[in-house]
C-alpha positions in Angstrom: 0.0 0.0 0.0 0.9 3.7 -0.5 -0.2 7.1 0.5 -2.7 8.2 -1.3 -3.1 11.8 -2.7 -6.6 13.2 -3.2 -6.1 16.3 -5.8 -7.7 18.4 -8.0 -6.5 17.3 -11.8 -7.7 20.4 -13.7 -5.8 22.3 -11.4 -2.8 23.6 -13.0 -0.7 24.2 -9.9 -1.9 21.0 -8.2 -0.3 19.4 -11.8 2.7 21.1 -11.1 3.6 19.6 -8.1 2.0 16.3 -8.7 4.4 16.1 -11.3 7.3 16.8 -9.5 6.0 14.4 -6.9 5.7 11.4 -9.2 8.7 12.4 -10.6 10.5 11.8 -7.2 8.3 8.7 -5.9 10.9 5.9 -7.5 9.9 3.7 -4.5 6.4 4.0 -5.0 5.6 5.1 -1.6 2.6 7.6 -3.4 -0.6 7.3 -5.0 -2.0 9.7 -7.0 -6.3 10.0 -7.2 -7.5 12.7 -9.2 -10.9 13.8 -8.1 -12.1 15.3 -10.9 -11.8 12.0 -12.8 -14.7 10.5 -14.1 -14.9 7.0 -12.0 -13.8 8.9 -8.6 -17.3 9.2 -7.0 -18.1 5.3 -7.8 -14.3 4.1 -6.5 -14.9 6.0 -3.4 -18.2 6.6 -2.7 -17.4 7.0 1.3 -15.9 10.2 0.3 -16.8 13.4 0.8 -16.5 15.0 -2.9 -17.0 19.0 -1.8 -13.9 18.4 1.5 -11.5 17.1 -0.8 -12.3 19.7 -3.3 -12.0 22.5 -0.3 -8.7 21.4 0.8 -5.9 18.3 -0.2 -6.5 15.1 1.6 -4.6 12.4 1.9 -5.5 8.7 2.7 -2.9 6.9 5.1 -2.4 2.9 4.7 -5.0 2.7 7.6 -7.6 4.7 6.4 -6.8 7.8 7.8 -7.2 11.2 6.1 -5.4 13.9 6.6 -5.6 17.3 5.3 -4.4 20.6 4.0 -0.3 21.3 4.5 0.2 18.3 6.6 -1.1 16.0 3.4 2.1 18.3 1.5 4.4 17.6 4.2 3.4 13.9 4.2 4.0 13.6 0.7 7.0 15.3 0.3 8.5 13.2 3.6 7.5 9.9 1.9 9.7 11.2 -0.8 13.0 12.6 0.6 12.1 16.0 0.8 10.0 16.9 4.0 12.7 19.1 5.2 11.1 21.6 2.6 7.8 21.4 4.4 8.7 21.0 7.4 8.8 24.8 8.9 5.6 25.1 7.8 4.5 22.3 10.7 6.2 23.8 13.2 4.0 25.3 15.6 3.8 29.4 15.4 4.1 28.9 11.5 1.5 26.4 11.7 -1.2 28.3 12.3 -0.4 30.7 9.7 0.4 28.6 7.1 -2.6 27.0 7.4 -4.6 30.2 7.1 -2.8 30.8 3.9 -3.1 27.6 2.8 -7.0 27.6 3.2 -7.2 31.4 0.9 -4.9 29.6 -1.8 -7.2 26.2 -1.7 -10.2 28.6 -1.9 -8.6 30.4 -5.0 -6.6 28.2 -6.4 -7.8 28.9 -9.7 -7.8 32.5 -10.3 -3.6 32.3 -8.3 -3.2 29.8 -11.2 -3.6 31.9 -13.4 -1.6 34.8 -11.9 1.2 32.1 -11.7 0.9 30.1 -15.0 -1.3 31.9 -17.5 -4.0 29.0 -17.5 -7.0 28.9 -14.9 -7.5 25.1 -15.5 -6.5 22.5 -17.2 -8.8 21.6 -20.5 -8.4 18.3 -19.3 -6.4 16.3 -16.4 -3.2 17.4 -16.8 -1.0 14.3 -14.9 -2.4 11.9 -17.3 0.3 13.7 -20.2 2.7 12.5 -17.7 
């Protein structure tokens, strides 16, 4: 089993770094579910479709979800690289970053385009990958 990644594949920002996730998960230690794809509400129907669309989730080996910054931190750890994220766990930075995180997850589209020039994707963008 794997950690799985609940993200939003029209997103083009959440494409960028599931890219450079995959890219670095040679161990297989990650799994990738877009929610925007087709099948997702009949493969997990249990699932609240609007939360992971709100905020990141993450699915731990047991079952557990996690959310928000501490699914990025997760992921990244699983990978090598958690020292990047992991400031933004400690505890005063916590709580901003979490209040950041939660404006970016609400307007992920329109920074998207600030950052990239593309709102969404016309289609999941991973899949090119």
């Amino acid at each position: 089993m794997a950690f799985t990644i609940f993200y939003d594949g029209l997103c083009p920002l959440c494409d960028i770094e599931m890219r450079h996730l995959k890219k670095r998960n040679t161990e297989g230690k990650l799994r990738f579910e877009d929610i925007t794809a087709d099948d997702f509400s009949k493969r997990y129907p249990h699932l609240d479709w609007d939360a992971l669309n709100n905020r990141i989730h993450g699915m731990e080996e047991d079952g557990e979800l996690i959310v928000g910054l501490d699914v990025t931190h997760r992921a990244w750890s699983l990978v090598g690289y958690g020292w990047l994220y992991a400031p933004l766990r400690w505890p005063i930075i916590r709580h901003v970053a979490d209040k950041f995180y939660l404006v970016f997850a609400k307007h992920r589209y329109k920074i998207s385009y600030y950052l990239t020039g593309k709102k969404r994707c016309e289609t999941n963008c991973l899949k090119k990958y």
